[in-house]
N, C-alpha and C positions, 0 to 999 in steps of 0.2 A: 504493500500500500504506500500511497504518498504521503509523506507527512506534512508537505505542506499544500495537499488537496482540500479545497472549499466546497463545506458540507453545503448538499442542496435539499432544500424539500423535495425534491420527487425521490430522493436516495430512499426513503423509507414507502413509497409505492413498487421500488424495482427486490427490493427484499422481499415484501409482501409477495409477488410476482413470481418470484423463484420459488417460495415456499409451496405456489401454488399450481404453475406449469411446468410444462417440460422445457419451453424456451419461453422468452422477452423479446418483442423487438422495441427497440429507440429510435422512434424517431424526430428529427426535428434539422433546422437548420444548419450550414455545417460553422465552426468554430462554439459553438453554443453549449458545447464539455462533454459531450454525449459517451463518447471514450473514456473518456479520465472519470467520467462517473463510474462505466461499467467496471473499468481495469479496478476499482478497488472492490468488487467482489468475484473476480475473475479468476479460476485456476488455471491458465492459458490463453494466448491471444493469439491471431489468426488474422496479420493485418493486409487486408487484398491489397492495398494500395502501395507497399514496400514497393521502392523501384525494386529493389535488386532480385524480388520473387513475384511481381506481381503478374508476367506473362509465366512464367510457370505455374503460378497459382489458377490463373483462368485455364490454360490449359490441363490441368488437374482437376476443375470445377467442373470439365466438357467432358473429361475423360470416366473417371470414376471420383465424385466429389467426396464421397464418404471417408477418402484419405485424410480431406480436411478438415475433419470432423473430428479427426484422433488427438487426444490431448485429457488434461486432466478438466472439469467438472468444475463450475462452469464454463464453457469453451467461448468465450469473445470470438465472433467472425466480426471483423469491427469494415464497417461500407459494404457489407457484403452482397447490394446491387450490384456491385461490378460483375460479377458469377451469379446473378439470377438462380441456377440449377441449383444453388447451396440451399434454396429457399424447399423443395420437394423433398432434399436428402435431409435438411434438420427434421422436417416435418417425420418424415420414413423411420428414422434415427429414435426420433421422443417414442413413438408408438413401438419400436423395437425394444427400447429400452427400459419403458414403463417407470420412468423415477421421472423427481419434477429438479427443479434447476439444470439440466442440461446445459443450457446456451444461451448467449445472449448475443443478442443481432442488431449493428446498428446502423443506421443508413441515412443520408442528407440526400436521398433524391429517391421520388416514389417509382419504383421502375415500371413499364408497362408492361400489364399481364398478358400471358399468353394463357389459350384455351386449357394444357394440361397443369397449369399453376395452381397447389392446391392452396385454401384460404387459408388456411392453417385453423381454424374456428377448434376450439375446445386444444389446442396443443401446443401454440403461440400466442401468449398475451399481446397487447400492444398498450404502447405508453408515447406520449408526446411529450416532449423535454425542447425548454425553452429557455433565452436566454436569463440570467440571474435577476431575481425581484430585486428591488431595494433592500427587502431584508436581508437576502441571502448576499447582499455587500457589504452590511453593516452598516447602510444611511437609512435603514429604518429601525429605530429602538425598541418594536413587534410592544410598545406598550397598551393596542386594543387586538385582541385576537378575531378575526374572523368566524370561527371555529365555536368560539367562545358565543361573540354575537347570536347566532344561530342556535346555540343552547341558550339566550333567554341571559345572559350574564349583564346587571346590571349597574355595576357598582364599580366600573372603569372609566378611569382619566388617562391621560398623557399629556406629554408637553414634545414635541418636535424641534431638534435641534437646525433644522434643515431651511437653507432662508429659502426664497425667490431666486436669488442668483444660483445658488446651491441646484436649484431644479434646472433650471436653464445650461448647467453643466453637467448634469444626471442623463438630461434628454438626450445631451449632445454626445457624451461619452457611452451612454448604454449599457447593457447588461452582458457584455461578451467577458469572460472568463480569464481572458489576457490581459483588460485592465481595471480590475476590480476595485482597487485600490489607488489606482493613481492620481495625484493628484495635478501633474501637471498638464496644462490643457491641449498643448501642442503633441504630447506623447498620447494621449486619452481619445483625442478624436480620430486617431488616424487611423485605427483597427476599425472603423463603420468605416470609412473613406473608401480602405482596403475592401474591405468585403465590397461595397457597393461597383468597383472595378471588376473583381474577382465574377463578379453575378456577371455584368456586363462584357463581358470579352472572354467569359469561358462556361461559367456555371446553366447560365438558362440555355444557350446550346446542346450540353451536354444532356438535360433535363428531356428533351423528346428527338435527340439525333439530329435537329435542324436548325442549320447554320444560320445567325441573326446577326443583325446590325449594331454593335454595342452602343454606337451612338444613339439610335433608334429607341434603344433598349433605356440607355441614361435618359433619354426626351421623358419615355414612359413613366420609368420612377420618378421623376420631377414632377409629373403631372397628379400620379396616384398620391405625393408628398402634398402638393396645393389641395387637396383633398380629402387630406387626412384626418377620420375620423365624422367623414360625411358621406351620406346615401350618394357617391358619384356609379353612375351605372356609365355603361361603354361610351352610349353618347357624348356623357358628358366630356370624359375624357380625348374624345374624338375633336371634339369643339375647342377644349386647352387646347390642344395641341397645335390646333390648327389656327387659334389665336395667339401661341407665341411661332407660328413659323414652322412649325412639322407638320409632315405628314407623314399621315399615318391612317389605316383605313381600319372598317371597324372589325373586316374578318382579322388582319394583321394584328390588332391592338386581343383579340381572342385570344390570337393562338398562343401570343406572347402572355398574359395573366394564366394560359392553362398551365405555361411552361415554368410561371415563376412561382405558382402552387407548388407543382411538383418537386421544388427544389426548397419549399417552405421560406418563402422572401413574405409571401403573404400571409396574413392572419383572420382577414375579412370577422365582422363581427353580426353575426345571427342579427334574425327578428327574432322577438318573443311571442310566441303562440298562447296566447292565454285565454280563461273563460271571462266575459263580462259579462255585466249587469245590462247592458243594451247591446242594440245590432252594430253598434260602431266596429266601423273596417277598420283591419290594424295594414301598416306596411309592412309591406315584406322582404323590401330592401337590406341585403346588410351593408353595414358600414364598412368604410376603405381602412384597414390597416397594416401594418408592414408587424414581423415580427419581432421588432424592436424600433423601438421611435427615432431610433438614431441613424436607422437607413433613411429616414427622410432628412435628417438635418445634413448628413452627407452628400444626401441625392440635391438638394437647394443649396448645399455651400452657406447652412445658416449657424453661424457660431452664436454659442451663447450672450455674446455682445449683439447680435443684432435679434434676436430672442426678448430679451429688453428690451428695444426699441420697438418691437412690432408684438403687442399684447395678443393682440386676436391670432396668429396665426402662434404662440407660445401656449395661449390657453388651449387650442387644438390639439397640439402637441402635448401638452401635459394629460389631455383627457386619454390621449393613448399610451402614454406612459403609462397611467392609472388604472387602464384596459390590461395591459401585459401583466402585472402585475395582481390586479383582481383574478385573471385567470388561472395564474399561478398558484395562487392562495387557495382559490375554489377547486381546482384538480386534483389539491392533498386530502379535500374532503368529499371526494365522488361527486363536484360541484360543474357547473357549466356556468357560462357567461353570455347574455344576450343583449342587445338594446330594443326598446318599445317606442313606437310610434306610431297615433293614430290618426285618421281623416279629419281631426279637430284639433292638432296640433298639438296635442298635449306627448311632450318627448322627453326619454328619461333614459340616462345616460347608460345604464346598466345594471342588468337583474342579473342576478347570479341564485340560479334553481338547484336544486339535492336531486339525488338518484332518489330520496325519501319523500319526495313532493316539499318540500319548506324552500321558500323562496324567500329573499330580500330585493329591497332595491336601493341604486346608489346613483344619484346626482354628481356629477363633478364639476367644481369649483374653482380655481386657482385660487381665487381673494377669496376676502370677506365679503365684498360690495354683492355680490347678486344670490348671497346664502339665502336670504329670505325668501326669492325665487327658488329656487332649489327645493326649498320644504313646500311650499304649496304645491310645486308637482309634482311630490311624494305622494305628502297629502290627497291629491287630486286623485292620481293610480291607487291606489289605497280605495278611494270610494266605487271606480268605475270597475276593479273586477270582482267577481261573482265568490265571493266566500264561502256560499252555497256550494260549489263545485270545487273550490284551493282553500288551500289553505290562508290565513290572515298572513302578512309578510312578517317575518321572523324579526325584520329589523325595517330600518329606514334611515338613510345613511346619503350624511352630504361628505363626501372626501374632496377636501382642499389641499392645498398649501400654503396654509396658514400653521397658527406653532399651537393650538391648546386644542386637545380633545377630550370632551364632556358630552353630555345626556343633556338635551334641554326639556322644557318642562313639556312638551307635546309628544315629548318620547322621541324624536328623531334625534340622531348622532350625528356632532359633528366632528370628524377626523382626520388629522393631517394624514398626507400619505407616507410622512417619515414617522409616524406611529402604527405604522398596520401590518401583520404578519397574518400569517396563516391560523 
């Protein structure tokens, strides 16, 4: 093990996992620790991507793959898309061998299935691993638990050490593994810079075999960035584009989102499907997000100094910060994360539901100035759905970035995001 490896909450989802499958897979973005997580319960690693074995390794994966499967329990195939076939031989392998921990699979790009692919269903878990919350870097002091909220816990404060500036360097710098801790700004922005190259001139090709325009590709995330954390559907996108000067058509702009999926650059965030009290139509749009907020400030070239200056398009950005991070928190607890919006306008920034039916909902805020706003349309969702059919929300939650978290007296919370943990 590593000793100087930073613990993650999903670490105690991939234990659970092993205790309970024959194999895991991880997936998620790449640089976002998915390896360094597994290698610490690993009796073996298996890394396809080794220059120096990696064409014998595919050739071994074509041949008879079950070679690569030899090793001590649990076996790391660490990117194991690159060899597709390894995916039928773990599967063939667990059922042979009838114990759980077996393998762990991890992979930064969803490969395309063929007809004889099996699902893996009842023999391969699956787990989505994303980059690090606030918490899990130590600029959130985790003094309101999520967890907690959801059982009904009433009797929590905090205070947040984290200013305005502090956020606008949190956005910029991100939750990548490589600079968790750093604090200088020149060194912190460059790994989202990096990645955002890296996606453009190798990784969304690689993603469905078809050679793309990096420049094309950078147009794109600039435009899904000026968007961020709003219902933009293709059109809209189409229309940026073609208002700063690109084109770009709308089958083209398809096939590029299908391909940046596949390589997890995106995050998109659900509607919520909920029961109301009236026939009000809900949207069913989700919202634009990237899997860390810091591929947009990379893909705009927006340093924390001009984050500052330009409030609306920071408070955007922090609502998605507050999105990765709410989901992160929510996943440790069999949770999900949606946003609601309905034909009357009434819009709420994010419900986060249980595999147990208990829902809450959370408003996001940066200031204080529009908190009041916020709780009335809590409040408001609160009256319009059906309690008869769900449950009452567990909580009701304005998360800022502001410094004190308390109960106010209508029962809504309010929370900085440098006090929220899992």
């Amino acid at each position: 093990m590593n000793p100087n490896y930073l613990t993650r909450i999903s670490d105690e989802k991939l234990k659970l996992f092993l205790r309970a499958k024959g194999a895991v897979l991880i997936e998620g973005p790449k640089w976002c620790g998915k390896t360094s997580s597994a290698e610490q319960l690993a009796g073996s690693v298996l890394y396809m991507q080794d220059p120096d074995k990696a064409a014998m390794n595919k050739a071994t994966a074509q041949s008879k793959p079950s070679l690569l499967l030899e090793g001590e329990t649990p076996r790391l195939l660490d990117e194991w898309q690159v060899a597709p076939e390894l995916w039928n031989a773990v599967r063939f392998a667990v059922d042979k061998r009838r114990a759980v921990g077996q393998f762990i699979l991890t992979g930064s790009v969803i490969p395309t299935r063929t007809d004889d692919m099996h699902t893996g269903t009842g023999r391969i878990a699956r787990m989505k691993m994303r980059t690090m919350s606030l918490y899990e870097t130590g600029d959130s002091n985790g003094a309101i638990s999520l967890e907690a909220l959801f059982d009904g816990a009433v009797d929590l404060d905090g205070k947040s050490e984290v200013s305005v500036e502090q956020y606008a360097f949190l956005i910029n710098r991100g939750g990548w593994p490589a600079v968790p801790h750093e604090t200088d700004e020149k060194i912190a922005l460059t790994v989202a810079a990096d990645y955002v190259e890296a996606v453009a001139n190798e990784d969304i090709s690689k993603a469905d075999g078809v050679e793309k325009d990096p420049d094309r590709v950078k147009a794109l995330l600039r435009a899904i960035s000026r968007h961020i954390s709003c219902e933009a559907k293709i059109t809209t996108l189409v229309n940026d584009l073609l208002a700063n000067d690109e084109s770009l058509s709308h089958v083209t702009i398809d096939s590029y989102l299908k391909a940046l999926n596949k390589i997890f650059v995106l995050d998109d965030l659900p509607a919520w499907s909920a029961k109301l009290r009236s026939k009000t139509a809900m949207r069913t749009t989700a919202k634009r997000h990237f899997t860390d907020p810091s591929i947009a400030t990379a893909a705009l070239r927006a340093t924390p100094k001009r984050l500052l200056s330009d409030f609306n398009t920071f408070g955007l950005l922090f609502e998605s910060l507050c999105i990765r991070d709410l989901r992160i928190y929510a996943d440790s607890i069999d949770g999900s994360v949606y946003h609601y919006r309905d034909k009357n306008g009434l819009e709420i920034d994010a419900v986060i539901q249980l595999a147990d039916g208990r829902w809450g909902a959370v408003e996001v805020k940066l200031g204080a100035g529009e908190v009041d706003k916020a709780c009335d349309n809590l409040l408001k969702l609160q009256k319009v759905v059906d309690t008869d059919k769900m449950n009452e929300p567990s909580f009701l939650m304005v998360l800022t970035g502001t410094e004190y978290a308390f109960q106010m007296k209508n029962g809504i919370w309010i929370v900085p995001l440098g006090c929220l943990k899992n």
